[in-house]
C-alpha positions as a Markdown table, in Angstrom:
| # | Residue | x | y | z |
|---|---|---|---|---|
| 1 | Unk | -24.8 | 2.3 | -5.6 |
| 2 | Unk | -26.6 | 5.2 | -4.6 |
| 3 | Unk | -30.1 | 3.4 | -4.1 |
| 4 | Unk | -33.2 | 5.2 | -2.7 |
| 5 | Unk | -33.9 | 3.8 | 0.9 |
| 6 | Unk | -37.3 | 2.4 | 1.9 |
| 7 | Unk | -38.8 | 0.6 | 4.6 |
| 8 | Unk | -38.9 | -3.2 | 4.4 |
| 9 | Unk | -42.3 | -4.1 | 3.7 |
| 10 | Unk | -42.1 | -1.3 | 1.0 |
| 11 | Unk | -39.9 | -2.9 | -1.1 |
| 12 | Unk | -41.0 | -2.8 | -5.1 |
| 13 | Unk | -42.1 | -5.9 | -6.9 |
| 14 | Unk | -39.1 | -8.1 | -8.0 |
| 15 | Unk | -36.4 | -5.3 | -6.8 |
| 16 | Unk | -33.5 | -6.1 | -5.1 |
| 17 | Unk | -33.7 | -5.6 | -1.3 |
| 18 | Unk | -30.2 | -4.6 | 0.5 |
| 19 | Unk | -30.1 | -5.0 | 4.1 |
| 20 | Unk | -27.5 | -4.6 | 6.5 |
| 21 | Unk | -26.6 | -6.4 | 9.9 |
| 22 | Unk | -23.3 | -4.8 | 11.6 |
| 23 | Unk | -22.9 | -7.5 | 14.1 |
| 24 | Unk | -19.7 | -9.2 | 15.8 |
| 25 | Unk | -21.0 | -10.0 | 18.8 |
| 26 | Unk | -21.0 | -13.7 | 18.7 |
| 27 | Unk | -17.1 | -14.5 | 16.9 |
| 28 | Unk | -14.4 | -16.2 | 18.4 |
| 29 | Unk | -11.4 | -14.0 | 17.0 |
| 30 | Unk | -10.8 | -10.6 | 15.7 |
| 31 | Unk | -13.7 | -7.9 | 15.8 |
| 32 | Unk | -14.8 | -5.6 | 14.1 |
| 33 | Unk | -16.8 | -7.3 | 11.3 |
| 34 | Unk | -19.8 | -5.2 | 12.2 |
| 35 | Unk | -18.5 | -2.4 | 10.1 |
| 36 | Unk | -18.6 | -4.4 | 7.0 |
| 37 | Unk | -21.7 | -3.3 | 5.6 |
| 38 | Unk | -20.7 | 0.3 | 6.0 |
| 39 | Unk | -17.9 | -0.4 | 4.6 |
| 40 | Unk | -19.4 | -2.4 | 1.3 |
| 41 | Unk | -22.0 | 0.3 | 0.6 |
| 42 | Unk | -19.3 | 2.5 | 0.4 |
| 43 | Unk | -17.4 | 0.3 | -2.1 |
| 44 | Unk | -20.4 | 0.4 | -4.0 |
| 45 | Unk | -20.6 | 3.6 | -4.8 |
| 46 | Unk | -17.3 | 3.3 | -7.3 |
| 47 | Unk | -19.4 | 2.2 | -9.6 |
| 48 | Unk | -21.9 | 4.8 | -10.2 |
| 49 | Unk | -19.4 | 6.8 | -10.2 |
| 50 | Unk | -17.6 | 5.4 | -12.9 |
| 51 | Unk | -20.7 | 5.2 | -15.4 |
| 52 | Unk | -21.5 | 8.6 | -13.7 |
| 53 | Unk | -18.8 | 10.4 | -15.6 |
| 54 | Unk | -19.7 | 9.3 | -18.7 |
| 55 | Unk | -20.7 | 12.4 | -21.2 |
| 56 | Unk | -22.8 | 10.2 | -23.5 |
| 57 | Unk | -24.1 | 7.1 | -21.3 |
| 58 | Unk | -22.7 | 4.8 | -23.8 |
| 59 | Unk | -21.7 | 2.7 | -20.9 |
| 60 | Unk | -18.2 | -0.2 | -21.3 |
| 61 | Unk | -17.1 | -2.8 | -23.1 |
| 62 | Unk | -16.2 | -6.0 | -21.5 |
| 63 | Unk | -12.7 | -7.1 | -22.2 |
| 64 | Unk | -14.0 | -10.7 | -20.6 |
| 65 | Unk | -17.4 | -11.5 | -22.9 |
| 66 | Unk | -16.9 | -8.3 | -25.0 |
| 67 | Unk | -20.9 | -7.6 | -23.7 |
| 68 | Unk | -21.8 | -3.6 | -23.6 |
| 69 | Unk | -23.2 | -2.6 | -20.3 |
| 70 | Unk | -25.0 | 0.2 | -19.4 |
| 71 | Unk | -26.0 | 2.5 | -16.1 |
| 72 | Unk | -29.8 | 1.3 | -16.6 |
| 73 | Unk | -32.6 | 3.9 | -17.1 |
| 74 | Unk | -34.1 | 2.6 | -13.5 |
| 75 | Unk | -32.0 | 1.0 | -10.7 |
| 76 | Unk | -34.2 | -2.0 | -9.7 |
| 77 | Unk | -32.4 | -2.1 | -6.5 |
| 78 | Unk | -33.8 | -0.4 | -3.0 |
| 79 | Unk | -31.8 | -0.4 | 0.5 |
| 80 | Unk | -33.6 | -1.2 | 3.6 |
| 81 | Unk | -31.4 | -0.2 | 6.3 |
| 82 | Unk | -29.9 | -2.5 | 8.8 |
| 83 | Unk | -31.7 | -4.5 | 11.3 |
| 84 | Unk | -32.2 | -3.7 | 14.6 |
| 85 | Unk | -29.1 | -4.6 | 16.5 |
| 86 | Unk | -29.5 | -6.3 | 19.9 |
| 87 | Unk | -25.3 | -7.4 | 20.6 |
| 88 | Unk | -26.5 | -8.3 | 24.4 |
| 89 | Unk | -29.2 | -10.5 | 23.0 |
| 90 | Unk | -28.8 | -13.5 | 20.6 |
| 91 | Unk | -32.4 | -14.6 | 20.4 |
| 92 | Unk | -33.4 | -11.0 | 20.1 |
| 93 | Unk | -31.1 | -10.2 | 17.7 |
| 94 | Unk | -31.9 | -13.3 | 15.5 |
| 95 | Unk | -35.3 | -12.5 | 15.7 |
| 96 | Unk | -35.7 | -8.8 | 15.0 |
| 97 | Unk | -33.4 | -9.8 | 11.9 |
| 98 | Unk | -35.5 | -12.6 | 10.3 |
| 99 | Unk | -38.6 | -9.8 | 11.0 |
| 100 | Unk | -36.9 | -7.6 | 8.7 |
| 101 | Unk | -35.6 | -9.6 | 6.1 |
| 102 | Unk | -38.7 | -11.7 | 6.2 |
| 103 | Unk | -40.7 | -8.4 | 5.3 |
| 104 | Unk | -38.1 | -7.3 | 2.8 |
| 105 | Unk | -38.2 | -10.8 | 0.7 |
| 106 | Unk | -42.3 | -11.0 | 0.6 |
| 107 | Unk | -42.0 | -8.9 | -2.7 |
| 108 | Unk | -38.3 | -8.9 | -3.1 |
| 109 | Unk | -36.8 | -10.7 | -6.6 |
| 110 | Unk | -33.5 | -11.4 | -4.9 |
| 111 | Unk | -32.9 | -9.8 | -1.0 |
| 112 | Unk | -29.1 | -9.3 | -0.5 |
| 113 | Unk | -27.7 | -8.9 | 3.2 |
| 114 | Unk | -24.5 | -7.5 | 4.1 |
| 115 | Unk | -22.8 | -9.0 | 7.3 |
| 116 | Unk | -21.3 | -8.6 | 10.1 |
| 117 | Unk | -20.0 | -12.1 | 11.0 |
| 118 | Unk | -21.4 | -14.9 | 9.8 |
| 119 | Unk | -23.8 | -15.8 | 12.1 |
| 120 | Unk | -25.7 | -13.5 | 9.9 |
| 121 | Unk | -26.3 | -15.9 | 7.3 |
| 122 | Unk | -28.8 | -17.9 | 9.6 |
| 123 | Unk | -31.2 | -15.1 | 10.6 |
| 124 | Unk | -30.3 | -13.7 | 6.9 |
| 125 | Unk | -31.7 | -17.3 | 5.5 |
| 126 | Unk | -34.4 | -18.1 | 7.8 |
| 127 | Unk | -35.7 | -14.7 | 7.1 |
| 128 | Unk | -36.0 | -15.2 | 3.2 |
| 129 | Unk | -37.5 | -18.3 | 3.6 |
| 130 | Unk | -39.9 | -17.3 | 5.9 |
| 131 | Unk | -40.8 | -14.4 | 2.6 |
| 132 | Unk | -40.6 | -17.0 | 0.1 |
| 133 | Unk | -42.9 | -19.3 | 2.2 |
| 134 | Unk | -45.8 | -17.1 | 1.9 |
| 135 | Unk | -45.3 | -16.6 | -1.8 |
| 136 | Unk | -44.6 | -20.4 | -2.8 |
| 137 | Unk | -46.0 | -22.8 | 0.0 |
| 138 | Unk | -44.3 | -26.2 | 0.2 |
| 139 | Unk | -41.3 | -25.3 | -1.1 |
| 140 | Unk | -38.1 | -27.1 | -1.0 |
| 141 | Unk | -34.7 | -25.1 | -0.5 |
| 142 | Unk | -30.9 | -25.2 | -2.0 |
| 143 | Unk | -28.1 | -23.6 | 0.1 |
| 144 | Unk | -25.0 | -23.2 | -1.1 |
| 145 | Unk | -22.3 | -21.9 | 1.6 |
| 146 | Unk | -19.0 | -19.7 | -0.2 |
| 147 | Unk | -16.5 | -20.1 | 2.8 |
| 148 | Unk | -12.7 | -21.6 | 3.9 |
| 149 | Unk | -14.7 | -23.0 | 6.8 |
| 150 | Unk | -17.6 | -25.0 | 7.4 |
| 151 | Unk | -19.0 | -23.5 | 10.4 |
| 152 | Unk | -21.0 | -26.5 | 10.9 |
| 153 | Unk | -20.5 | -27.0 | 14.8 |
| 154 | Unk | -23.7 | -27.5 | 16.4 |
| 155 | Unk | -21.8 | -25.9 | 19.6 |
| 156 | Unk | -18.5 | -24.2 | 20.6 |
| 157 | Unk | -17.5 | -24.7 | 24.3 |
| 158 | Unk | -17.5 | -20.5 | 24.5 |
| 159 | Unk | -20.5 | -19.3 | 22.3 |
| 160 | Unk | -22.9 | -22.0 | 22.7 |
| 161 | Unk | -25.2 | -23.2 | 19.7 |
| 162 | Unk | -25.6 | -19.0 | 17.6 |
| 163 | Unk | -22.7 | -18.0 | 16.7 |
| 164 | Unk | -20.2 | -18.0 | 13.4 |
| 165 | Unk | -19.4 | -21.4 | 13.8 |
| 166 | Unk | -22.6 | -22.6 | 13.7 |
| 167 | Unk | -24.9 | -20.6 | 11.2 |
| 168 | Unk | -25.1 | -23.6 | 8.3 |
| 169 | Unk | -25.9 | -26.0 | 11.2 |
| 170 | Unk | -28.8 | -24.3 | 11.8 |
| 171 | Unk | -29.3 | -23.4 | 8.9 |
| 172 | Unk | -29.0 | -27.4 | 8.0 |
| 173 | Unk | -32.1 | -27.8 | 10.4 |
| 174 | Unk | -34.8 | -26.1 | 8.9 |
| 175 | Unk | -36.9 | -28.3 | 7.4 |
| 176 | Unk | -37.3 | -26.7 | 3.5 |
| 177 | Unk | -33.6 | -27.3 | 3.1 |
| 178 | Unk | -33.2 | -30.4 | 0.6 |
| 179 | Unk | -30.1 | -29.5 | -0.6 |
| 180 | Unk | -27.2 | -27.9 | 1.1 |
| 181 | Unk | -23.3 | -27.6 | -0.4 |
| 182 | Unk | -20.0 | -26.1 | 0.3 |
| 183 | Unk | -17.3 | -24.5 | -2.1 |
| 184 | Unk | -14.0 | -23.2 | -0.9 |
| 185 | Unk | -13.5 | -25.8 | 1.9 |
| 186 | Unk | -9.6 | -25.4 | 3.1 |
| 187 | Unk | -7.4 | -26.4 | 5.9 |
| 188 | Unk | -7.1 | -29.2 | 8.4 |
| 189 | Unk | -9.5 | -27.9 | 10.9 |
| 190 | Unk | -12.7 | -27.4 | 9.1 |
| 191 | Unk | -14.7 | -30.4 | 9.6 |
| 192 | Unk | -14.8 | -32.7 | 13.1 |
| 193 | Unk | -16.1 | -36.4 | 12.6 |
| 194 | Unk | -19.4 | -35.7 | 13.8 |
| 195 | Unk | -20.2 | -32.7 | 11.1 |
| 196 | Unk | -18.9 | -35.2 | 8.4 |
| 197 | Unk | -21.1 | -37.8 | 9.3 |
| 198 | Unk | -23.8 | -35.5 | 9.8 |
| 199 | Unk | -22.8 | -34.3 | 6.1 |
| 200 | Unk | -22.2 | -38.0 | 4.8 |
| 201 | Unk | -26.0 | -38.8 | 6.4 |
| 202 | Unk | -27.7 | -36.2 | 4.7 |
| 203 | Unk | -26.2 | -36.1 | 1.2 |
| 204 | Unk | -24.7 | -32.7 | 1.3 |
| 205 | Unk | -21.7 | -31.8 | -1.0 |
| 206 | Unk | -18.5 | -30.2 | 0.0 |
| 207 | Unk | -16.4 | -28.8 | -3.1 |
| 208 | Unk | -12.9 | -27.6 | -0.8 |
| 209 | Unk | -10.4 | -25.0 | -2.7 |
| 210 | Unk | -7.7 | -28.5 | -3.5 |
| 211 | Unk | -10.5 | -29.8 | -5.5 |
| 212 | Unk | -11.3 | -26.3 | -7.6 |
| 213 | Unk | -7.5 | -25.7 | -8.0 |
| 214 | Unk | -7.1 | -28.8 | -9.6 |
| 215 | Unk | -10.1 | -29.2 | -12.2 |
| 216 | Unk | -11.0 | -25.4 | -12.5 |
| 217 | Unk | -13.5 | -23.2 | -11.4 |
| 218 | Unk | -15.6 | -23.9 | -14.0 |
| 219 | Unk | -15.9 | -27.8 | -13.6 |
| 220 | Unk | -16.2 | -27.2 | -9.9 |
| 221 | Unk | -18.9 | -25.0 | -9.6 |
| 222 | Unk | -21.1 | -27.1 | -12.8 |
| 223 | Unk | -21.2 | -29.9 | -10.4 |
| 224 | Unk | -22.2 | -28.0 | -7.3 |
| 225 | Unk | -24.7 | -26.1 | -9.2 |
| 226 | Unk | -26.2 | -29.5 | -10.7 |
| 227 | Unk | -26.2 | -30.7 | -7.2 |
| 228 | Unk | -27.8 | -27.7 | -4.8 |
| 229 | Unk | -30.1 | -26.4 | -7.8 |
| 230 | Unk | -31.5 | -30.0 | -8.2 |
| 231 | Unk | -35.4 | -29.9 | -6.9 |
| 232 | Unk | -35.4 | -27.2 | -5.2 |
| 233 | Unk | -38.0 | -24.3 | -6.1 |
| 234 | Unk | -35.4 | -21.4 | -4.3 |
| 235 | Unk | -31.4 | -21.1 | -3.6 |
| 236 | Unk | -29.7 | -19.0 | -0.6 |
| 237 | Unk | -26.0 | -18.3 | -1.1 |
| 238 | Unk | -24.1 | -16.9 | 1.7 |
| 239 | Unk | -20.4 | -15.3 | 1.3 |
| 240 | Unk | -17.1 | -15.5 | 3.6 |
| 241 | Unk | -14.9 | -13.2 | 2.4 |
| 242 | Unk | -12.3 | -15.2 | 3.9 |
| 243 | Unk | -13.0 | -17.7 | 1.4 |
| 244 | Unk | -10.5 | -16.1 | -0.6 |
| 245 | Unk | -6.9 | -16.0 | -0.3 |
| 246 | Unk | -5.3 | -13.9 | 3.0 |
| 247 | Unk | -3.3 | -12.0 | 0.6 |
| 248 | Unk | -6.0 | -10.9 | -1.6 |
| 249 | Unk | -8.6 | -10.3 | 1.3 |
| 250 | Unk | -6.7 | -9.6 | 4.5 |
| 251 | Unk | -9.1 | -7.8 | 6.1 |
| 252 | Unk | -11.4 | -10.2 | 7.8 |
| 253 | Unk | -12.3 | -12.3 | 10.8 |
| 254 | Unk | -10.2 | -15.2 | 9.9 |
| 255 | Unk | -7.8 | -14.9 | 7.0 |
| 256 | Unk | -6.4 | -18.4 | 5.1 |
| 257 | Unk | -4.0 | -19.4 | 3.0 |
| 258 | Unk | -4.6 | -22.4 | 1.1 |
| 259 | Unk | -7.5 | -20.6 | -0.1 |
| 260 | Unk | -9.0 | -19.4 | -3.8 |
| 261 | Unk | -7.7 | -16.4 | -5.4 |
| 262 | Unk | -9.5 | -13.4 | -6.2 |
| 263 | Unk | -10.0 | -13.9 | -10.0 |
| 264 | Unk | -11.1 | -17.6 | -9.1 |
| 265 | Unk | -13.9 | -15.9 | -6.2 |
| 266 | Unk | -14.9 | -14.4 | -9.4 |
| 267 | Unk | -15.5 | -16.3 | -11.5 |
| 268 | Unk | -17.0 | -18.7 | -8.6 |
| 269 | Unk | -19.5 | -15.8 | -8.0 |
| 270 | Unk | -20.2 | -15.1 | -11.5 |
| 271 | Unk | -21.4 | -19.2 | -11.7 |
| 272 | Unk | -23.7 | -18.2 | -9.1 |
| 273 | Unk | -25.5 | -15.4 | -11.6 |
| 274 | Unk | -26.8 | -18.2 | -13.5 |
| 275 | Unk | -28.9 | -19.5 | -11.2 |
| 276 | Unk | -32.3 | -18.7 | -12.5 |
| 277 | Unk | -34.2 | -19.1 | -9.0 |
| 278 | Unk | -31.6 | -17.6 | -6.5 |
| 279 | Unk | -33.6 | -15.3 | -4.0 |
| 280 | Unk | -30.9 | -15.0 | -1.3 |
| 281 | Unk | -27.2 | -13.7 | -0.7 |
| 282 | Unk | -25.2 | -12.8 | 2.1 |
| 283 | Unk | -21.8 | -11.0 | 2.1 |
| 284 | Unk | -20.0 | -11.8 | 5.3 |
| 285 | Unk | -16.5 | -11.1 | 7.5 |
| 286 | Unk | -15.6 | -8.0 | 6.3 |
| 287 | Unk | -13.8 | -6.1 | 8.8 |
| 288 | Unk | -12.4 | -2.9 | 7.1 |
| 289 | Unk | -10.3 | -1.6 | 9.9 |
| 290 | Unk | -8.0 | -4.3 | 10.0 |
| 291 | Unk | -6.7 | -2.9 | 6.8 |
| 292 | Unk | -6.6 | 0.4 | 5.6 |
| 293 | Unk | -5.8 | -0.4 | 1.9 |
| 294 | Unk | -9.9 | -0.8 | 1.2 |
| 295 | Unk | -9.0 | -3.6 | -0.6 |
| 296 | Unk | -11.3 | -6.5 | 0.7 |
| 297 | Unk | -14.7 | -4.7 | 0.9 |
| 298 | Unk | -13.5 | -3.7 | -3.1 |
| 299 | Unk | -13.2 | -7.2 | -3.3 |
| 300 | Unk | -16.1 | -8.1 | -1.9 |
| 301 | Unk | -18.1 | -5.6 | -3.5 |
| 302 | Unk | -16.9 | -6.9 | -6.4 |
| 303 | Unk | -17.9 | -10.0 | -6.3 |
| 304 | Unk | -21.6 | -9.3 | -5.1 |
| 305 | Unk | -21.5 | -7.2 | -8.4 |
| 306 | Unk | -20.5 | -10.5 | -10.4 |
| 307 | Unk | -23.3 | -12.3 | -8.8 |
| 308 | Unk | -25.9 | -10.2 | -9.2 |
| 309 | Unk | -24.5 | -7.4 | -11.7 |
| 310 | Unk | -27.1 | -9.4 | -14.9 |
| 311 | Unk | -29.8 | -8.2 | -12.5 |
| 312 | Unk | -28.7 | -4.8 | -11.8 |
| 313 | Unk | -27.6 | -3.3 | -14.8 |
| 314 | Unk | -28.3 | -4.0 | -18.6 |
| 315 | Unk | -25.9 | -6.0 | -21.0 |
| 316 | Unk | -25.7 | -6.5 | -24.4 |
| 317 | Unk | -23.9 | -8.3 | -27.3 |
| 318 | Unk | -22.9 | -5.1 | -29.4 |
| 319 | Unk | -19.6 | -6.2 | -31.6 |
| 320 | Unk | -18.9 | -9.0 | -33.9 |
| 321 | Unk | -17.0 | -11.4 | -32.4 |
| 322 | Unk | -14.4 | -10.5 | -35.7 |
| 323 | Unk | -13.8 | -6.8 | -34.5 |
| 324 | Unk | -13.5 | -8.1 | -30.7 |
| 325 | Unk | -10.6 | -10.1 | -31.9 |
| 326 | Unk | -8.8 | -7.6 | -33.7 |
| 327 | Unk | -8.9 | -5.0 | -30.8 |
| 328 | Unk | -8.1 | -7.7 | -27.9 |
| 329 | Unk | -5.0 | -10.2 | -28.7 |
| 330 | Unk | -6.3 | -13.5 | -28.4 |
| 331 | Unk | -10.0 | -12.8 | -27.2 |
| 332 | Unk | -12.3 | -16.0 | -27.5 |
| 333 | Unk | -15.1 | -14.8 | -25.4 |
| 334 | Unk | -16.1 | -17.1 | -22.3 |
C-alpha cells in the first residue's frame, strides 16, 4: 500500500508493522511459497491505486454495510523489510526472525507478517509475544489458527520437529498460550490420534469447514471468538491460504477441496477485525508462480485487508439507511 520503510525497532507508536519472511525451506510439497510476500505487497498496491485516482478524495461506498471509507490523511502502517533468511539453517532462521519481529511488536499496535510457508507462524508468534511480554508482563495468550490443516505434528519422519507441519505445536508449547483454536479444519488426514488427545487434554477448539458450512460463518466464528478471546490479555491469528477452496486459491503449497469459499474466508476474516486486543497476523502459502492468474495473493490480500482494513483506513456511517435501500435492491446492512 505504498508504506514508508523503516527499520524494526523504529516502528511508530501503535502503527502497523509489515514484515516479510520468503521462506520454503522446510515444506513437504510444492515450493515456491517464499515469493509470497513479494507477491502480496504487490497485491496491495491495487488499492491505493484505486482511491488514488479519485479527483475529490471522497473515497466509496460499501455496497455490504453501506459505510463511506476514505484513503486516510496518514497511513498508520510502516513495512519493515523481511527477515534475515538463513534456508540452510532452521534454528538460525527461527531465531533471526523472532529478533526482528520481536523489535518490530515492542511499539507495534498490530505486527502483520507475510509468509513463506507456514512454519513462519511460529517464529512470526513467538516473536510478538516476546514484544508484547515486555509491554504487559504475565500475560496470557489466545491463538487462533485459519488453515485446511492442523499442522500440529510434533515431528514428520523428513523434516524433523520445525517445519509447516509443526508450527501450532510449537506454538501450543509456549507457556503464555491459554487458549488456542482452529477454524477451517477439512479432510481425512488432518489430525492423528495423538494431536487429538493432545487437543482433547488441553481444551483447545477445532471449528473444521463441515461445521461452518452447515451453521454459517457467522455462528461459527461467535463461538471460536468467545472461546480463544476468553482471558487472554493478546490474540495471534495466523492465515493458510489454502484454507480456502482449490478453485478460488489454487496457487499454494497444498490446495483442498472440501474447503471454505472465498466470500466465506471473508467474512471469516472480517470476524477477526473485531477482536479488540488482536496484536498478531500471519498470511501464509502463497506461491504466486504456480499460477499466473494473480488470483490467490488478490485473494489473500484481500482478506488481510478485511481483517485489518478498520485499522488502516477510516469508515463512516454517511447515508440513511432509507436512501441505502432505494439505491441497492434488498440492502439490510450486516
Amino acid at each position: 500500500m505504498r508504506a514508508r520503510w523503516v527499520q524494526p525497532s523504529e516502528v511508530p507508536e501503535n502503527y502497523i508493522a509489515v514484515v516479510g519472511m520468503p521462506i520454503d525451506s522446510w515444506n513437504l510439497a510444492r515450493s515456491g511459497t517464499r515469493w509470497g510476500p513479494r507477491a502480496i505487497r504487490e497485491a496491495s498496491l491495487y488499492p491505493s491505486m484505486i482511491f488514488g485516482i479519485q479527483p475529490d478524495d471522497s473515497g466509496y461506498i460499501s455496497s455490504r454495510t453501506g459505510e463511506l471509507t476514505r484513503w486516510p490523511s496518514e497511513l498508520r502502517l510502516v513495512d519493515t523489510g523481511d527477515v534475515v533468511i538463513r534456508p540452510a539453517d532452521v534454528v538460525a532462521q527461527t531465531e533471526g526472525a523472532i529478533e526482528h519481529i520481536t523489535a518490530a511488536s515492542r511499539t507495534s499496535r498490530i505486527t502483520l507478517t507475510l509468509g513463506g510457508d507456514h512454519y513462519v507462524s511460529y517464529p512470526a508468534f513467538a516473536g510478538v509475544l516476546a514484544g508484547w511480554r515486555d509491554r504487559k508482563p504475565g500475560l496470557k495468550a489466545g491463538y487462533l489458527h485459519i488453515d485446511s490443516h492442523a499442522d500440529f505434528y510434533d515431528r514428520t519422519k523428513m523434516l524433523g520437529k520445525y517445519n509447516h507441519s509443526t508450527c501450532a505445536r510449537r506454538v501450543s508449547e509456549i507457556p503464555e498460550v491459554t487458549r488456542m483454536a482452529w477454524v477451517g479444519i477439512n479432510g481425512e488426514t488432518s489430525l492423528e490420534p495423538n494431536q487429538f488427545q493432545v487437543m482433547h487434554e488441553r481444551g483447545f477448539r477445532v471449528c473444521t469447514s463441515y461445521y461452518s458450512h452447515r451453521v454459517g460463518i457467522a455462528e461459527s466464528m461467535d463461538r471460536v471468538l468467545d472461546y480463544v478471546t476468553d482471558g487472554v490479555d493478546i490474540v495471534y491469528v495466523s492465515i493458510d491460504i489454502d484454507v480456502v477452496e482449490g478453485a478460488h486459491a489454487p496457487a499454494t503449497h497444498t490446495p483442498t477441496f472440501d474447503a471454505l469459499s472465498a466470500p466465506e474466508f471473508l467474512e471469516t476474516l472480517r470476524a477477526i477485525s473485531a477482536i479488540d486486543n488482536l496484536v498478531g497476523v500471519d498470511m501464509c502459502e502463497v506461491a504466486p508462480a504456480i499460477d499466473p492468474s494473480q488470483r490467490t495473493e488478490r485473494l489473500a490480500l484481500s482478506g488481510i485487508l478485511a481483517a485489518l482494513a478498520p485499522r488502516i483506513l477510516q469508515s463512516e456511517p454517511r447515508y440513511s439507511k432509507e436512501e441505502l435501500e432505494q439505491v441497492f435492491l434488498g440492502w439490510d446492512g450486516e
